[in-house]
DSSP file (Angstrom, degrees, kcal/mol; ACC not computed):
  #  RESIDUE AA STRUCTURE BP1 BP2  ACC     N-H-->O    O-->H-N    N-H-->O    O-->H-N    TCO  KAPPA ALPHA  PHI   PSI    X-CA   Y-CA   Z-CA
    1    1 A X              0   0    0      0, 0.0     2,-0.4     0, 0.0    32,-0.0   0.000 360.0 360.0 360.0 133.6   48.8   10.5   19.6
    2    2 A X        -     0   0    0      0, 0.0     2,-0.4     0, 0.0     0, 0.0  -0.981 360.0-159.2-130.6 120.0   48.8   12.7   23.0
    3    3 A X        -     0   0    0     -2,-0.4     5,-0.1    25,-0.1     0, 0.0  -0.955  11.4-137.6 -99.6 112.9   50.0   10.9   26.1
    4    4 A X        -     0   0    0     -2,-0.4     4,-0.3     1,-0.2    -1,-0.0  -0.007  23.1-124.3 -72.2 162.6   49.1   11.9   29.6
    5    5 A X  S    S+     0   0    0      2,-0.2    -1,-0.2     1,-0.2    -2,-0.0   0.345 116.5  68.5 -70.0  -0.8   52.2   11.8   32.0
    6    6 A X  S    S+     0   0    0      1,-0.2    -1,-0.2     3,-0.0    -3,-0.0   0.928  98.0  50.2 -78.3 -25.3   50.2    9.7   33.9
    7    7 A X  S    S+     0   0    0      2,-0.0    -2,-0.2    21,-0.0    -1,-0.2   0.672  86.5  94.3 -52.7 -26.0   50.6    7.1   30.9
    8    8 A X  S    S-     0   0    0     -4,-0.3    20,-0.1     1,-0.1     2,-0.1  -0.670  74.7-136.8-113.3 127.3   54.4    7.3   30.7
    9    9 A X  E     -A   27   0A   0     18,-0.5    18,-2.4    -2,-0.2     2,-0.6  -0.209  15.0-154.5 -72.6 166.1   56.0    4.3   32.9
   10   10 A X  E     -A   26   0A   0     16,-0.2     2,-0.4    -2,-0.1    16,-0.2  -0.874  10.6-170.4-132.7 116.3   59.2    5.5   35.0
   11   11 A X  E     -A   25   0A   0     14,-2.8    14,-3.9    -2,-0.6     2,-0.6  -0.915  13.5-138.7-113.2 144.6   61.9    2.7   36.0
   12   12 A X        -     0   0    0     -2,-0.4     2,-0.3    12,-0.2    12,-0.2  -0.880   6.8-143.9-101.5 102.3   64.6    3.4   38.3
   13   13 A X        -     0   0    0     -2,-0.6    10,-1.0    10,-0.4     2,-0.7  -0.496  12.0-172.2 -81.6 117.1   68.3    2.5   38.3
   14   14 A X  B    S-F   22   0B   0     -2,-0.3     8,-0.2     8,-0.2     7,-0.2  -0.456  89.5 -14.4 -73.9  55.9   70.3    1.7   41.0
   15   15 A X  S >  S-     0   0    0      6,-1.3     3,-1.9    -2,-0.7    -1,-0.2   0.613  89.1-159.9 114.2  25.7   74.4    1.4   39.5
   16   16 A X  G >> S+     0   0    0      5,-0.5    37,-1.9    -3,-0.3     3,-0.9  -0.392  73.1   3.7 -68.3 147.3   72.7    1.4   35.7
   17   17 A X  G 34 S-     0   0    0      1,-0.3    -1,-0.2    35,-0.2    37,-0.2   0.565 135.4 -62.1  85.3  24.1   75.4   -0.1   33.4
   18   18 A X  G <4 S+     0   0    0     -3,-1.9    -1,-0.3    35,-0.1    -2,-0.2   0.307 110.0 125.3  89.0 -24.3   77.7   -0.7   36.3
   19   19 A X  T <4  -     0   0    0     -3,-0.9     2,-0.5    -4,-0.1    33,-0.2   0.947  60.5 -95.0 -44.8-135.4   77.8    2.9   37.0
   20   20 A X  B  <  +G   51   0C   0     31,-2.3    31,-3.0    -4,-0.6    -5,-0.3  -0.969  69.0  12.6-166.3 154.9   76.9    4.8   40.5
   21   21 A X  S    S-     0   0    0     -2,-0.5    -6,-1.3    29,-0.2    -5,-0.5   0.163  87.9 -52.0  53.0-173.1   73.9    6.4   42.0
   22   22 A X  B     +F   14   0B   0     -8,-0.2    25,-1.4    -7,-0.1    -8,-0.2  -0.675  44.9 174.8 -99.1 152.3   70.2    6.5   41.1
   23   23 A X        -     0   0    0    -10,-1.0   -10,-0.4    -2,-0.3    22,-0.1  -0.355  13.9-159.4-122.8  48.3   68.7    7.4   37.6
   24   24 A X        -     0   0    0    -12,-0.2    21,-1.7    20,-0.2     2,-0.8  -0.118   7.0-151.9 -96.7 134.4   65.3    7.1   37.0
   25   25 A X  E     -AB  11  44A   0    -14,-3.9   -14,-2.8    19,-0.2     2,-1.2  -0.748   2.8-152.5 -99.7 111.3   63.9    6.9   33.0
   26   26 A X  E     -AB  10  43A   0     17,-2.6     2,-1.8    -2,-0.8    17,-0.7  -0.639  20.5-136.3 -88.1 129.7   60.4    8.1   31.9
   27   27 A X  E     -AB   9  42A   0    -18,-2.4   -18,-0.5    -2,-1.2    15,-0.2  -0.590  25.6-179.8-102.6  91.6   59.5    6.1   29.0
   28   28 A X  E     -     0   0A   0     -2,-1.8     2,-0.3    13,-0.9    14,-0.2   0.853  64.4  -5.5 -52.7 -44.1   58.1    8.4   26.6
   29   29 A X  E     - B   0  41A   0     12,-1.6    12,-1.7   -21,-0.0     2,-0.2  -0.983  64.1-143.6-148.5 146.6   57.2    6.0   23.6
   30   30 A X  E     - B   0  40A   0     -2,-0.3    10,-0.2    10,-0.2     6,-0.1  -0.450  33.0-100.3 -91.7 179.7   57.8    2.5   23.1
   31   31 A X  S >>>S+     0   0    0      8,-0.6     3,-3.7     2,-0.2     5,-1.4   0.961 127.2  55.7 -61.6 -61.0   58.8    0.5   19.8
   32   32 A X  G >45S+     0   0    0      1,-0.2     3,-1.1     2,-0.2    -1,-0.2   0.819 106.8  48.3 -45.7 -62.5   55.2   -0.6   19.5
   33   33 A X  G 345S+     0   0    0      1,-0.3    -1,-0.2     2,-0.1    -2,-0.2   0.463 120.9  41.4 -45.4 -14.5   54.0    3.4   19.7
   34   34 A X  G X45S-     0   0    0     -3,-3.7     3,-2.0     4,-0.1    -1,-0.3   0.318 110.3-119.0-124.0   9.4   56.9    4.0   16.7
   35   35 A X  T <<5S-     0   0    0     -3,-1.1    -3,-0.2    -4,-0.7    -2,-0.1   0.713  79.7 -51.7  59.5  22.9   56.2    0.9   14.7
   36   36 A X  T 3 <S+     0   0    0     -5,-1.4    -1,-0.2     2,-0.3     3,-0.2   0.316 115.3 113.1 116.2 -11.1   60.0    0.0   15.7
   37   37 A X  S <  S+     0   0    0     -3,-2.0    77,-0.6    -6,-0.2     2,-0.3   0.632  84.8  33.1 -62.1 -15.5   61.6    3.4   14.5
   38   38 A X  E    S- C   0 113A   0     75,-0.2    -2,-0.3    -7,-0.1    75,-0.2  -0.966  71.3-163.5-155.5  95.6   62.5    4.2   17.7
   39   39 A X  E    S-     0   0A   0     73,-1.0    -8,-0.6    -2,-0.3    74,-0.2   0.736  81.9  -7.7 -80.3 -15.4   63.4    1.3   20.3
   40   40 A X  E     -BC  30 112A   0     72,-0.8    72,-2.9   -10,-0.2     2,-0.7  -0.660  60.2-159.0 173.3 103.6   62.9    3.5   23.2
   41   41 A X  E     +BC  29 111A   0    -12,-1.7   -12,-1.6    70,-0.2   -13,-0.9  -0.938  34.9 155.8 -98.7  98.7   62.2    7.6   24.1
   42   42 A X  E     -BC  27 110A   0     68,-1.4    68,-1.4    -2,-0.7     2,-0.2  -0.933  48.5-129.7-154.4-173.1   62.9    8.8   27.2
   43   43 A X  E     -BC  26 109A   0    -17,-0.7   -17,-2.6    -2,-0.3     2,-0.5  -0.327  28.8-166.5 -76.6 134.5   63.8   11.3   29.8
   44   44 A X  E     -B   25   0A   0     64,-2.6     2,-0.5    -2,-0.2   -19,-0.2  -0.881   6.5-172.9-111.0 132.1   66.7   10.4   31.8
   45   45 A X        -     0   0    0    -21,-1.7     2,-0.4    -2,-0.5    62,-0.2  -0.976   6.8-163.4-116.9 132.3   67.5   12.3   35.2
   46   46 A X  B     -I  106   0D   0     60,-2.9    60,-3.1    -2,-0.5   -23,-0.2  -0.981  22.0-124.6-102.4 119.8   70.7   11.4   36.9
   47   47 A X    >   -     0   0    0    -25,-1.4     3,-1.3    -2,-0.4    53,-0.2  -0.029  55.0 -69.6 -53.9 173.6   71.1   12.5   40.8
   48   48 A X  T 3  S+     0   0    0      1,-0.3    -1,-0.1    55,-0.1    57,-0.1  -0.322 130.1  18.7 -75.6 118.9   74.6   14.9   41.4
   49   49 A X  T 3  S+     0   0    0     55,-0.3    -1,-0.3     1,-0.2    -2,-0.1   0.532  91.2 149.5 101.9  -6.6   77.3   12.6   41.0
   50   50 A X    <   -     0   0    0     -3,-1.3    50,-1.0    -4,-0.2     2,-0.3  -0.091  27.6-163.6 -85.6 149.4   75.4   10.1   39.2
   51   51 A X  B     -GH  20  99C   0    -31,-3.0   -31,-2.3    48,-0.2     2,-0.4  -0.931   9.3-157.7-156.6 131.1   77.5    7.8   36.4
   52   52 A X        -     0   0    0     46,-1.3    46,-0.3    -2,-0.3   -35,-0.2  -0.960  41.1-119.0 -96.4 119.4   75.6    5.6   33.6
   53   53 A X        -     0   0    0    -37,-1.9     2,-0.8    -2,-0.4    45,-0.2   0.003  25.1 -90.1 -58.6 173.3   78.3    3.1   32.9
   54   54 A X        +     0   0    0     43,-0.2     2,-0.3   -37,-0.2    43,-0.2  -0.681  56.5 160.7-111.3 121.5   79.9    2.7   29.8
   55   55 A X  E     -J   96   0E   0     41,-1.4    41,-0.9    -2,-0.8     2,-0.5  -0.789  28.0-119.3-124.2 154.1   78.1    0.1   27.4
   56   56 A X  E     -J   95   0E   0     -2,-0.3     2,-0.7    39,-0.2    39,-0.3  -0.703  13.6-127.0-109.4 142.0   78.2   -0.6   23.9
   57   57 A X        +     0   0    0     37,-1.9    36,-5.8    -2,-0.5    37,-0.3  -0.667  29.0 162.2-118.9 140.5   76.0   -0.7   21.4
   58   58 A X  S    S+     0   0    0     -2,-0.7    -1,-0.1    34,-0.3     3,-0.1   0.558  74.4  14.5 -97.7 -43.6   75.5   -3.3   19.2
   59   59 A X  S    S+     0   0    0      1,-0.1     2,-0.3    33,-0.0    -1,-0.2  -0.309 121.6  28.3-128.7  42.8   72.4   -3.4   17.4
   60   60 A X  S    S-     0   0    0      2,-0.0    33,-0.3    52,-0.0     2,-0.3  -0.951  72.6-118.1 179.1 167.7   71.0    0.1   17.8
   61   61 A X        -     0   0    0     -2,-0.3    52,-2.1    31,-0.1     2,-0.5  -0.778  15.7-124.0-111.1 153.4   72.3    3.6   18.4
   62   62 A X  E     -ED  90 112A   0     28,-3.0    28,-3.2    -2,-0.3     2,-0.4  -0.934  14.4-177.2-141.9 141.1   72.1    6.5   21.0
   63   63 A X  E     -ED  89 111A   0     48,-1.6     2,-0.9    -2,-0.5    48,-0.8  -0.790  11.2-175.1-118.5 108.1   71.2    9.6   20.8
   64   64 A X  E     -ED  88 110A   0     24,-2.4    24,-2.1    -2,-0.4     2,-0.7  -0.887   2.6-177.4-119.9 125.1   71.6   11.9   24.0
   65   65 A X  E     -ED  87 109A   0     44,-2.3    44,-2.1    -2,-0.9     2,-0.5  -0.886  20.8-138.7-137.2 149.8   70.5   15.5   24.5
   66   66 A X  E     + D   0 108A   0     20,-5.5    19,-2.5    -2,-0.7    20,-0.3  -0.464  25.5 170.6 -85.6 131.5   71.0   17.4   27.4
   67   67 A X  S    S+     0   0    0     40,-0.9     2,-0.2    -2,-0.5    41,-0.2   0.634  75.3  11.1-109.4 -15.3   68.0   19.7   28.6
   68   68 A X  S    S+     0   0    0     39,-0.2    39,-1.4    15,-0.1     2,-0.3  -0.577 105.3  12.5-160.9 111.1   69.8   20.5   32.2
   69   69 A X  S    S-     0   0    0     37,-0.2    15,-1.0    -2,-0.2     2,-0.5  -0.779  77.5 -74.7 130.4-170.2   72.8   20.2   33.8
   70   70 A X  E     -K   83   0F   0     -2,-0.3    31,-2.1    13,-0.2    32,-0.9  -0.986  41.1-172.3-135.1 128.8   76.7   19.2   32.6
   71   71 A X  E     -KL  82 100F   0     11,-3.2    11,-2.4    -2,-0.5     2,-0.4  -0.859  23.5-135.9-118.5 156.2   77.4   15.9   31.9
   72   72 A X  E     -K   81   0F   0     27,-1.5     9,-0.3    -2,-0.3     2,-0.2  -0.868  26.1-170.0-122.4 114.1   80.8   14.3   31.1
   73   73 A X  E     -K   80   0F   0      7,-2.1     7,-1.0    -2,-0.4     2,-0.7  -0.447  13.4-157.7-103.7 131.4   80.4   11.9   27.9
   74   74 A X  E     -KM  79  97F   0     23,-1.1    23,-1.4     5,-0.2     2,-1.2  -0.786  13.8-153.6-121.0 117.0   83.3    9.6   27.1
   75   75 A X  S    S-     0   0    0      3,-1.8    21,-0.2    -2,-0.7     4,-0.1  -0.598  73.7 -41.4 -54.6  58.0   82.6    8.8   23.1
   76   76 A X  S    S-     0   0    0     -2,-1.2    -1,-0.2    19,-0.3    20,-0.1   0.990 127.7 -30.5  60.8  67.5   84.3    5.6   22.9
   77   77 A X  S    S+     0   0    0     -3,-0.3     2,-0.6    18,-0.2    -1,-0.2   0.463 114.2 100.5  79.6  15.2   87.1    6.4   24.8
   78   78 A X        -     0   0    0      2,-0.0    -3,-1.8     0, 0.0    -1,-0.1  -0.958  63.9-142.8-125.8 107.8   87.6   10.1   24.3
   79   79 A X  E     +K   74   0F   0     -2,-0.6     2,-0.2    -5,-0.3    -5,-0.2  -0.479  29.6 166.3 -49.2 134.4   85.9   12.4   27.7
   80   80 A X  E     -K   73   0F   0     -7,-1.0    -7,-2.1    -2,-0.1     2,-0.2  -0.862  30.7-114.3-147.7 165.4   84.2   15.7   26.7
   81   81 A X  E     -K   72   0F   0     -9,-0.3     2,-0.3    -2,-0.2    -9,-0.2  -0.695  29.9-177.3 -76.3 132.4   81.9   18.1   28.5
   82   82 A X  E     -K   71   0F   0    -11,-2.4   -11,-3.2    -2,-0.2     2,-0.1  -0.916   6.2-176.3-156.3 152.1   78.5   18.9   27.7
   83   83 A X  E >   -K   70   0F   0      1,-0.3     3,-1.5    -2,-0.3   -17,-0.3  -0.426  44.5 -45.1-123.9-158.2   75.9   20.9   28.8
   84   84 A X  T 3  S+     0   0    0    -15,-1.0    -1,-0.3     1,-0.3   -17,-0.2   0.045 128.4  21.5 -55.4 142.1   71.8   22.0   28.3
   85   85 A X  T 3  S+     0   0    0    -19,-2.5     2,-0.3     1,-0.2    -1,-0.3   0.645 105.4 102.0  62.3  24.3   71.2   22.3   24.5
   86   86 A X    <   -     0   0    0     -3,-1.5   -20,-5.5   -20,-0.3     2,-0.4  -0.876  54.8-154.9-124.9 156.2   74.4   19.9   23.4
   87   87 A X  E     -E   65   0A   0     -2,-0.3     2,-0.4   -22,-0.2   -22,-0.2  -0.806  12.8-147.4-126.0 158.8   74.0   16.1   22.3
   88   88 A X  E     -E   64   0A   0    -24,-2.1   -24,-2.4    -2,-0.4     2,-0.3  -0.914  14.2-159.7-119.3 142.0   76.0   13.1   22.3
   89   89 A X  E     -E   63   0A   0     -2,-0.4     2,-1.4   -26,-0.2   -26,-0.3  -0.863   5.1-171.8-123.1  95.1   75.4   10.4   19.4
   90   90 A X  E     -E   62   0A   0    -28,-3.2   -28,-3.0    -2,-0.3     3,-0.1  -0.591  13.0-155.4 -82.8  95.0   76.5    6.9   19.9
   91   91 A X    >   -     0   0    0     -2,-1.4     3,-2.1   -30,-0.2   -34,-0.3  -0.475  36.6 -75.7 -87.0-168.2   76.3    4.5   16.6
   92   92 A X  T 3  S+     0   0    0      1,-0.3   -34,-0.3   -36,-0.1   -31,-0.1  -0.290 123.8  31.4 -71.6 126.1   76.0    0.7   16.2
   93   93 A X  T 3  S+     0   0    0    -36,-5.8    -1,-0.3     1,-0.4   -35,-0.2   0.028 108.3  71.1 114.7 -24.7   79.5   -0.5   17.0
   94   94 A X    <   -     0   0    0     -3,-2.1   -37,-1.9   -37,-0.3    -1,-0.4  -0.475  58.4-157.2-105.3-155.8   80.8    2.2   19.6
   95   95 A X  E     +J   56   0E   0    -39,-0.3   -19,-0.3    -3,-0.1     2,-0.2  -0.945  13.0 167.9-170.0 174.6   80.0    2.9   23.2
   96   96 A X  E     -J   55   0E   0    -41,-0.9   -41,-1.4    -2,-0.3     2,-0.3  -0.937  21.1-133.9-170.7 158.5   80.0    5.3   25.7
   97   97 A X  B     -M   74   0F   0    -23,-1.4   -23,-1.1    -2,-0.2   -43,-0.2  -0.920  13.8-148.5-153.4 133.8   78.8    6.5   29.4
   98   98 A X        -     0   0    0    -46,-0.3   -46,-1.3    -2,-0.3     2,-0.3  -0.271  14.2-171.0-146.2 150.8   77.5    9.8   30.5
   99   99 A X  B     -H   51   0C   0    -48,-0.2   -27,-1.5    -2,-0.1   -48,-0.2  -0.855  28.8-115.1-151.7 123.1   78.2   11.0   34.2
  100  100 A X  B     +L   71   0F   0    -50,-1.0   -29,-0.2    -2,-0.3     5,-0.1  -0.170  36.0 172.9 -56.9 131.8   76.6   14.2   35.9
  101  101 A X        +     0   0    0    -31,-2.1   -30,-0.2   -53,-0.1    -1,-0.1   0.599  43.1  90.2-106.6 -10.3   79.3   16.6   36.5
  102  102 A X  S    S-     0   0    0    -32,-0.9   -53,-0.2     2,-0.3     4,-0.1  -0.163  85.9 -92.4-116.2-177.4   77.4   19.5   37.7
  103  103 A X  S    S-     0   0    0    -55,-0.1     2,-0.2     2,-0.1   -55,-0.1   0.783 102.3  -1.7 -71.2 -28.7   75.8   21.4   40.6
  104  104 A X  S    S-     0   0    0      1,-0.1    -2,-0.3   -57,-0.1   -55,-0.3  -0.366 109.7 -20.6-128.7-168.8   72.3   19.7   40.5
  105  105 A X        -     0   0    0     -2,-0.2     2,-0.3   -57,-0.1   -58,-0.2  -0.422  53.8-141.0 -52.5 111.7   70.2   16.9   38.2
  106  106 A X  B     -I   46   0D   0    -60,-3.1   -60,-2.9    -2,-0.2     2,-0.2  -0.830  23.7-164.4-103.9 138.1   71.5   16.1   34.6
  107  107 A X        +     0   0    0    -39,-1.4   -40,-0.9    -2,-0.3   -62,-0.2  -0.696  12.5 171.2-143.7 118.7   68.8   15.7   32.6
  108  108 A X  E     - D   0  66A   0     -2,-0.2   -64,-2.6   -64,-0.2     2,-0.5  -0.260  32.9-130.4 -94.2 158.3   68.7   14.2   29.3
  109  109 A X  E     -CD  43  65A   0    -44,-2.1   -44,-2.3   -66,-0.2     2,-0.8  -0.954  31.3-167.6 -83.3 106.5   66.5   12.9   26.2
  110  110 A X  E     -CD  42  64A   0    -68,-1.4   -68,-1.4    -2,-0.5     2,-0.6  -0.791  10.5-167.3 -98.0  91.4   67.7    9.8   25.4
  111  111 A X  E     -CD  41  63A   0     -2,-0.8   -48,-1.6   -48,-0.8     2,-0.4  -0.801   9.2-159.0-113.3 120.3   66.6    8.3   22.2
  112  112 A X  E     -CD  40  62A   0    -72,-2.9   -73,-1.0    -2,-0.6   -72,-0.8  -0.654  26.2-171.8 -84.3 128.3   67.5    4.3   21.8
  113  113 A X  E      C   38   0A   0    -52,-2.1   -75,-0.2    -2,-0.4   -76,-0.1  -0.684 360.0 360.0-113.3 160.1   67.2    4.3   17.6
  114  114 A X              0   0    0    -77,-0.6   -76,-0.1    -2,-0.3   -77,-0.1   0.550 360.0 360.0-112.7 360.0   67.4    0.8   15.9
């Protein structure tokens, strides 16, 4: 399968997760496009300052890797730094919330797993 960017939706978040500032997600593949392996691909930007609250997950996992910027991840209650070519992994049962830390746009791959 090869998908145009015009094909790929973008939704925008105002305060996602409770959080602060705008976020917008490009939705690279849906579940339908992964037969369900995958709940959800896509590219995350958070504007400077930007905070995805922290929510837990319940039936599925998440997978973040950072392609630009510094983020600050708290891993079920524990803060760390991370920047361009570092990941976060959230399984079934914890949670976590991501906040741009940095001089510019954090921008991540976010992959929702089942």
């Amino acid at each position: 399968m090869i998908k145009k960017l015009t094909e790929m939706p973008v939704s925008g978040h105002d305060n996602w997760c409770r959080g602060r500032g705008h976020a917008d997600a490009l939705h690279l593949l849906t579940a339908e496009e992964t037969r369900g392996r995958i709940r959800d691909a896509m590219l995350i930007t958070v504007e400077k300052g930007g905070f995805i609250g922290d929510h837990p997950h319940v039936d599925d996992a998440d997978l973040y890797y950072i392609i630009e910027g510094t983020a600050r991840v708290d891993d079920n209650g524990v803060l760390k730094e991370i920047t361009a070519g570092e990941l976060s992994y959230t399984q079934e049962g914890e949670h976590h919330s991501i906040e741009n830390i940095g001089d510019g746009e954090l921008k991540f791959l976010a992959l929702v797993l089942r």
